[in-house]
C-alpha positions as CSV (number, residue, x, y, z in Angstrom):
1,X,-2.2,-12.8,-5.0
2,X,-5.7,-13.4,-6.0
3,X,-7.5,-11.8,-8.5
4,X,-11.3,-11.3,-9.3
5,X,-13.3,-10.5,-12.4
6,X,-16.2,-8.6,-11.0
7,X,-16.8,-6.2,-7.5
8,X,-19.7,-4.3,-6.3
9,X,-20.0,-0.9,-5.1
10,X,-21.2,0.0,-1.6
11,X,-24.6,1.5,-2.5
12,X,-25.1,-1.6,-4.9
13,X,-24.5,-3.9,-2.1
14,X,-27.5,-2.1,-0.2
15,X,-29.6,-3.4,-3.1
16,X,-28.6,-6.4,-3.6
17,X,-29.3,-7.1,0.3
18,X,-32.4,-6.0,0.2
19,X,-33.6,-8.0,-2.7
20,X,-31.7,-10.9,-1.1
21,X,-34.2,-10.4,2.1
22,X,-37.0,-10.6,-0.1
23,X,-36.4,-12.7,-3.1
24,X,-34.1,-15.5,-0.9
25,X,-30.8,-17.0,-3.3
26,X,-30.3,-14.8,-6.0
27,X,-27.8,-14.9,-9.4
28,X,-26.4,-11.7,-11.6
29,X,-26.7,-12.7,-15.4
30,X,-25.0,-10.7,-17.9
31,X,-25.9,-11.9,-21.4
32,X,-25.6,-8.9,-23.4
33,X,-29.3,-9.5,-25.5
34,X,-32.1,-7.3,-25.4
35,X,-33.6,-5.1,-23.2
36,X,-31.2,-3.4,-21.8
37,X,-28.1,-4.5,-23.4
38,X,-24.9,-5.8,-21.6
39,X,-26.5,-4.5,-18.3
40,X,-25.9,-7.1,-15.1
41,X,-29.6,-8.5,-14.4
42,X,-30.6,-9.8,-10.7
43,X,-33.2,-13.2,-10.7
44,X,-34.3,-15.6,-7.9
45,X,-32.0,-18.4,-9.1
46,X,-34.2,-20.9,-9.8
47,X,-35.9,-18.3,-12.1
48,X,-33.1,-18.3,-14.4
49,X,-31.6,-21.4,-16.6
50,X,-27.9,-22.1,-16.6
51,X,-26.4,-24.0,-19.1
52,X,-22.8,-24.7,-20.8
53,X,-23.1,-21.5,-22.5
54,X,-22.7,-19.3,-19.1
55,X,-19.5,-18.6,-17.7
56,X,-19.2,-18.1,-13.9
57,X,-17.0,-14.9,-13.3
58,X,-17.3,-14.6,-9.3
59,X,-19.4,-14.0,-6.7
60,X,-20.4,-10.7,-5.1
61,X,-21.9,-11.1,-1.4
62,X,-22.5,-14.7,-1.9
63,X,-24.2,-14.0,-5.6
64,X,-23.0,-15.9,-8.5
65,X,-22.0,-13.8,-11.1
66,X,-22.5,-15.2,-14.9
67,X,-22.0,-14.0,-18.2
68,X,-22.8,-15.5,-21.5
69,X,-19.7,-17.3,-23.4
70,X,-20.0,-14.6,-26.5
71,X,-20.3,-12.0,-24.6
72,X,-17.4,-13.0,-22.1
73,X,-14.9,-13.5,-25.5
74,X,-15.3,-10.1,-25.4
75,X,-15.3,-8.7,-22.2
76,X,-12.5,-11.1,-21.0
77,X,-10.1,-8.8,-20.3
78,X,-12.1,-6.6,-18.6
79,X,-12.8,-6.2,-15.5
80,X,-16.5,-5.2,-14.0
81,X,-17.2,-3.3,-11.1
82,X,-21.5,-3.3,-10.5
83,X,-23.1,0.0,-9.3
84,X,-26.6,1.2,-8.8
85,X,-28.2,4.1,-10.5
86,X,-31.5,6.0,-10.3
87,X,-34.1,5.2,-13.1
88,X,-35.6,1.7,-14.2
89,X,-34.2,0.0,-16.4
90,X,-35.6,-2.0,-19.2
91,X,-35.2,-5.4,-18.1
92,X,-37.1,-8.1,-16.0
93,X,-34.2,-7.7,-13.0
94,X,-35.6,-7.6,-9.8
95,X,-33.9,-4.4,-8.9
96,X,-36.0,-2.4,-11.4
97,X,-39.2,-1.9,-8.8
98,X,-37.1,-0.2,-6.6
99,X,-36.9,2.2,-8.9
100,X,-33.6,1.5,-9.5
101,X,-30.9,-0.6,-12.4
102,X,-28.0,-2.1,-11.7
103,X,-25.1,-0.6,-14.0
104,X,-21.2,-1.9,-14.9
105,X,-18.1,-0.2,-14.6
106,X,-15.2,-1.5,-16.4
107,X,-11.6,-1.1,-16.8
108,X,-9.0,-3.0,-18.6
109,X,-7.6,-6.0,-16.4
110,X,-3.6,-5.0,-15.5
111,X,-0.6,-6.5,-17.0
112,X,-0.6,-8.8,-13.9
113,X,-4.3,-9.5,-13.4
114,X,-4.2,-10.5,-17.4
115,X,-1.9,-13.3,-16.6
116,X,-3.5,-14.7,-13.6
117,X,-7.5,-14.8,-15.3
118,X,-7.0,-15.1,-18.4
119,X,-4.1,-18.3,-18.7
């Protein structure tokens, strides 16, 4: 069975394809800084600098999904489900001129999905 770190809702996949049409290849960066905290944040990918530090968790409709090595040590055994919510956020993502943010749900990985991610 295959497991998977992160998912996106419906209505946040209506987002994400919109600023995929106008933005072209995109990345979701979770660093868990400023701003708006832990929240998932959407750039053009060439917009946004990668480096040993960033841990790929998965993709969602072709995004690649990273997260900061400190902040993954603690959200490891979690996993993240990405959702869309009214307001603006306080962040640079490119979501915010919608007049929406991009949010996280997350629940504790099972028993089962544990083992598999987290050998």
């Amino acid at each position: 069975m295959t497991y998977s770190r992160v998912a996106i809702s419906e209505k946040a996949i209506e987002v994400l394809h919109q600023l995929k049409e106008k933005h072209g290849t995109l990345i979701f960066h979770q660093s868990g800084g400023c701003c708006d905290g832990s929240a998932p944040m959407v750039f053009e990918e060439e917009d946004m600098y990668l480096d040993e530090s960033d841990v790929l968790l998965g993709q969602l409709e072709g995004v690649n999904y990273y997260m900061n090595k400190d902040q993954f040590d603690y959200w490891k055994h979690t996993h993240l489900t990405v959702d869309v919510t009214e307001g603006r956020g306080a962040s640079f993502s490119l979501e915010i001129p919608l007049g929406v943010r991009f949010i996280i749900h997350s629940r504790l990985l099972t028993e089962e999905e544990n083992l598999a991610l987290n050998k």
